[in-house]
SEGU-196667 format. One record per residue: residue in three letters; x, y, z of N, C-alpha, C in turn. Coordinates in steps of 0.1 Angstrom, whole numbers, plus 5000, padded with zeros to 4 digits. Layout:
! residues N
ALAXYZXYZXYZ...
//
This chain:
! residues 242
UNK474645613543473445683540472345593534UNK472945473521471845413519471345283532UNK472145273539472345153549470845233555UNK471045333558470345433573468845423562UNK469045503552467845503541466845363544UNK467445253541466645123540466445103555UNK467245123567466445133576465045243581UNK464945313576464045453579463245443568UNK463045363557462045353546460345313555UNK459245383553458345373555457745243556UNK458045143545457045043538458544973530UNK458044863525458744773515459144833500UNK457844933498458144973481459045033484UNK458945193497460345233492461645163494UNK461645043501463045013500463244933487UNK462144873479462544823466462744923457UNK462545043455462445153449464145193455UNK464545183462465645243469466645133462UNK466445023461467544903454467444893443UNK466744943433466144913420467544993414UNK468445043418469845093414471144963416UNK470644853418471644773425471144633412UNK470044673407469544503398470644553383UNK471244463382472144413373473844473380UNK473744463389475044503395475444423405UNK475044323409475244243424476444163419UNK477244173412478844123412479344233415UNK479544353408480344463414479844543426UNK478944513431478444583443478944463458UNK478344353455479144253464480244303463UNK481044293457482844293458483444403465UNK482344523466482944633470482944653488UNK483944713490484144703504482944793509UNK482044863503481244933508479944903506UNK479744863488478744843484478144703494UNK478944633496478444483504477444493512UNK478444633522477144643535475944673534UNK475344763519474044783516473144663511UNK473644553506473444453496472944353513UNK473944353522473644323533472444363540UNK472344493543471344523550469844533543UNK469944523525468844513522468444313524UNK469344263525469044123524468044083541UNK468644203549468244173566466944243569UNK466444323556465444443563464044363553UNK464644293541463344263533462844123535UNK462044093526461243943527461843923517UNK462143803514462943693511462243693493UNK461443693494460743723477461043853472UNK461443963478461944083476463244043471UNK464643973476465443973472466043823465UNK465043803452465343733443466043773431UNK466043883431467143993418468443933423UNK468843913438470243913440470543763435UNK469943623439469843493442470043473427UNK469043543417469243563402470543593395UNK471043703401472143713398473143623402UNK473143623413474443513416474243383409UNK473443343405473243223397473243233386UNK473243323380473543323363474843333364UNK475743363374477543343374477943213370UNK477143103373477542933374478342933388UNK479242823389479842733394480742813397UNK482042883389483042963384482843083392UNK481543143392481343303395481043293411UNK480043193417479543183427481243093440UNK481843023431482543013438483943113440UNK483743203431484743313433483943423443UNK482943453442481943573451482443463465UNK482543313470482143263480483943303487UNK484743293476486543343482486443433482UNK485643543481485643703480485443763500UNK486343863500486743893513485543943521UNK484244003506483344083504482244043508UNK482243993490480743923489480643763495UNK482143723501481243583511480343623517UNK480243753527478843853534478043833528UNK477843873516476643903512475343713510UNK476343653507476043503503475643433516UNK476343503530476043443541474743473543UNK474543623546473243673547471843633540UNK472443533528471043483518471043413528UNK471743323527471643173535470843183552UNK471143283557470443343570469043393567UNK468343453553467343543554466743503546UNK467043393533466143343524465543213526UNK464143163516463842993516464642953513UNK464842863519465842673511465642723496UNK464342703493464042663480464642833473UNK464642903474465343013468466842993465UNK467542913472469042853475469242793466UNK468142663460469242523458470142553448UNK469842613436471242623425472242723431UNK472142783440473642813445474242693452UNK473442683464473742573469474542433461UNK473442413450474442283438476242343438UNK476042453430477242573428478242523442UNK477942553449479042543464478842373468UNK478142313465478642173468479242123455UNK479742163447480342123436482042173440UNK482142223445483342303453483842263470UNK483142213472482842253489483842203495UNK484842133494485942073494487142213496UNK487042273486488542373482487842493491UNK486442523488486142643497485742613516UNK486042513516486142443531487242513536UNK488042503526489242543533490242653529UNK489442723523489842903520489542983529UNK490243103530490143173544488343213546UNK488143273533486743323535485743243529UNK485943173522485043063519484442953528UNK485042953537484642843547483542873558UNK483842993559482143073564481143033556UNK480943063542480143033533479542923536UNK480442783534480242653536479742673551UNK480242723565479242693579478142703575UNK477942833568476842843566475442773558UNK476042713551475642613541474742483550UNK475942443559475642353566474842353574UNK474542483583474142563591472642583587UNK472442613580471442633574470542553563UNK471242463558470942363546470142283553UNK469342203545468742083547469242013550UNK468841903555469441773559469941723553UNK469141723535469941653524471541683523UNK470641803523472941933520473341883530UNK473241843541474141853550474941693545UNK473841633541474141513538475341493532UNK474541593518475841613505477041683511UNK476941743518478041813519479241743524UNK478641653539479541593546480241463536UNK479441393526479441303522480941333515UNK481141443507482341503505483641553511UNK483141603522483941623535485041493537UNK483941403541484541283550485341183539UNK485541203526486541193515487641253514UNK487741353517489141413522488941433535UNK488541373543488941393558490641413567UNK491141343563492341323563493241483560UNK493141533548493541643546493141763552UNK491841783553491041893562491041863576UNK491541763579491741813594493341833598UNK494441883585495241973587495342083584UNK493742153580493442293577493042353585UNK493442463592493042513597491042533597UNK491242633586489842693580488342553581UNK489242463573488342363573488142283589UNK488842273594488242253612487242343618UNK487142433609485942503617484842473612UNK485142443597483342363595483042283595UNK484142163596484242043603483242043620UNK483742153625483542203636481442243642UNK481442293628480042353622479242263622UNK479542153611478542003610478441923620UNK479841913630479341843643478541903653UNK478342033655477442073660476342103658UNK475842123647474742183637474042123634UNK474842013625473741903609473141823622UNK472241733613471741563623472241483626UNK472041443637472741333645473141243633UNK472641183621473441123614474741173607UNK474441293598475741353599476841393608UNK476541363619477741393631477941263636UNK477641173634477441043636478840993625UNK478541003611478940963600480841053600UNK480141153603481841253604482641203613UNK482241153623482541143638483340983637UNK483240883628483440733624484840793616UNK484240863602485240923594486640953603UNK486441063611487441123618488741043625UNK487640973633488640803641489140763631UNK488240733620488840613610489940643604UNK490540783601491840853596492540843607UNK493940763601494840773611495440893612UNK495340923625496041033624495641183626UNK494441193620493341273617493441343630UNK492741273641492341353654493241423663UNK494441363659496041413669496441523662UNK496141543650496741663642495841783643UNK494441763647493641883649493741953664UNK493941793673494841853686495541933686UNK496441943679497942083681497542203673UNK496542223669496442343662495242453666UNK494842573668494342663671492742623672UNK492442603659491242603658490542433658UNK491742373655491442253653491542143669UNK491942213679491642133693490342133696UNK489542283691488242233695487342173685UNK487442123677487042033670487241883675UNK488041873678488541703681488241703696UNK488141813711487041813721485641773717UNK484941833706483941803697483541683691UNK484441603690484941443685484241353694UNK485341443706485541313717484241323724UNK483841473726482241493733481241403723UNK480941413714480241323708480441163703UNK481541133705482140973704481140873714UNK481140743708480140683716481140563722UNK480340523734481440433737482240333733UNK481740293723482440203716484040313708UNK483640363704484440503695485640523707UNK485540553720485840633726487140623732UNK487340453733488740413736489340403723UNK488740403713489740393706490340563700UNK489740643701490040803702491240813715UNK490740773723491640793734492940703731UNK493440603726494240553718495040663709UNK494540693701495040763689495440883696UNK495240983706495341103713496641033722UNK496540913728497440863736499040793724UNK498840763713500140733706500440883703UNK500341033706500941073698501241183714UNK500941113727501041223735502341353739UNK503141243735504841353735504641463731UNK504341403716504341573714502841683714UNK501841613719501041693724501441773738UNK501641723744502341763759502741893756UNK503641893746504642063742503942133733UNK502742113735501642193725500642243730UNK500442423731499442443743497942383737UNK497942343724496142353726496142173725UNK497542093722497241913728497541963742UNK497842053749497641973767495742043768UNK495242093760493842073766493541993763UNK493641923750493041803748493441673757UNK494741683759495341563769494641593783UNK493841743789493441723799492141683798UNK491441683788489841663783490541513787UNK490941473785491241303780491441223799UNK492341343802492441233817491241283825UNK490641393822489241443833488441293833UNK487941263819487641133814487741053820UNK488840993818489540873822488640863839UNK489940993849489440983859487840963863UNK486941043853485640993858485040853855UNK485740803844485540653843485840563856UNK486840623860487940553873486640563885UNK486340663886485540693897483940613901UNK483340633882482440533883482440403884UNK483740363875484040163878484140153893UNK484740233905485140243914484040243923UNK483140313920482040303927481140183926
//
């Protein structure tokens, strides 16, 4: 009913007038499996200067509060939807908050949305920051599940230097790229690798996919990557050939 309310409100007052029940409550109202979706839909229906009560709040939590709302099943929603509907500049001290973290909530089930979103949405600098941390533990996040998908996010997303810079990182871990091969979410990440690998990069990716092929073979998501790899090949074959 209040979801429907803030859509059907005439003008902006009444939907500020309709939230004015929600200022000093955006920790327990995030968290709630219901309250979220209003917190949501007021974040999608107003102007972005309208919902500085929430950005306020979440940031008087610190570091501690904003990274527990970002593992929250709940309020990650609510945190996405700033990051979709507010200025940069309304962000940066959450944003500080989640890059002070961005490592452990990379790779939490629901935190890691947060962080796409981060990335997704952040400036160039964040993306900067972000990856610059990333590609520090590289090695370990590309045995995570969760974390291959934002891994996944910044190669598509951030700037060609940040995908650039990930993309070095990735090869440069042994190991790294064969292990994202066999797993769910993590083969298309390392398709993602290889599509953006430059030639110089590219035999040696194909290397590291080729020492570990045995046991990709008996793995349904390494035989897509082993067949990304020979499509390749063959078209290299075809062009030297021509």
């Amino acid at each position: 009913m209040v979801q429907k309310a803030l859509d059907d409100a005439e003008n902006d007052e009444d939907r500020v007038a309709l939230a004015d029940c929600l200022r000093g409550h955006v920790w327990e109202v995030a968290r709630c499996p219901h309250g979220n979706h209003v917190l949501q839909k007021y974040v999608t229906t107003m102007k972005p200067s309208a919902c500085q009560f929430i950005v306020d709040e979440f940031v008087q939590m610190g570091v501690f509060g904003i990274g527990k709302m970002a593992r929250h099943k709940y309020a990650c929603r609510v945190l996405q939807r700033l990051f979709e509907h507010c200025w940069p500049s309304q962000l940066d001290k959450i944003v500080d908050c989640l890059l002070a973290d961005v490592v452990a909530l990379a790779m939490q089930r629901y935190g890691n949305y947060v962080i796409q979103h981060l990335i997704e949405y952040g400036s160039e600098g964040t993306q900067r920051r972000a990856a610059k941390q990333l590609e520090a533990r590289i090695a370990e996040l590309s045995l995570n599940n969760d974390a291959c998908m934002v891994l996944e996010k910044a190669l598509q997303s951030a700037s060609e230097e940040v995908q650039d810079s990930l993309v070095e990182a990735l090869l440069g871990a042994p190991g790294a790229l064969a292990a994202m091969a066999h797993t769910r979410r993590g083969h298309s990440t390392a398709l993602v690798v290889l599509e953006l690998a430059r030639d110089c990069q590219l035999e040696a990716a194909r290397q590291q996919i080729d020492e570990h092929r045995a046991s990709l073979q008996t793995n349904r998501y390494g035989r897509i990557v082993l067949g990304w790899v020979r499509r390749q090949c063959e078209v290299s074959a075809g062009i030297g050939g021509a």
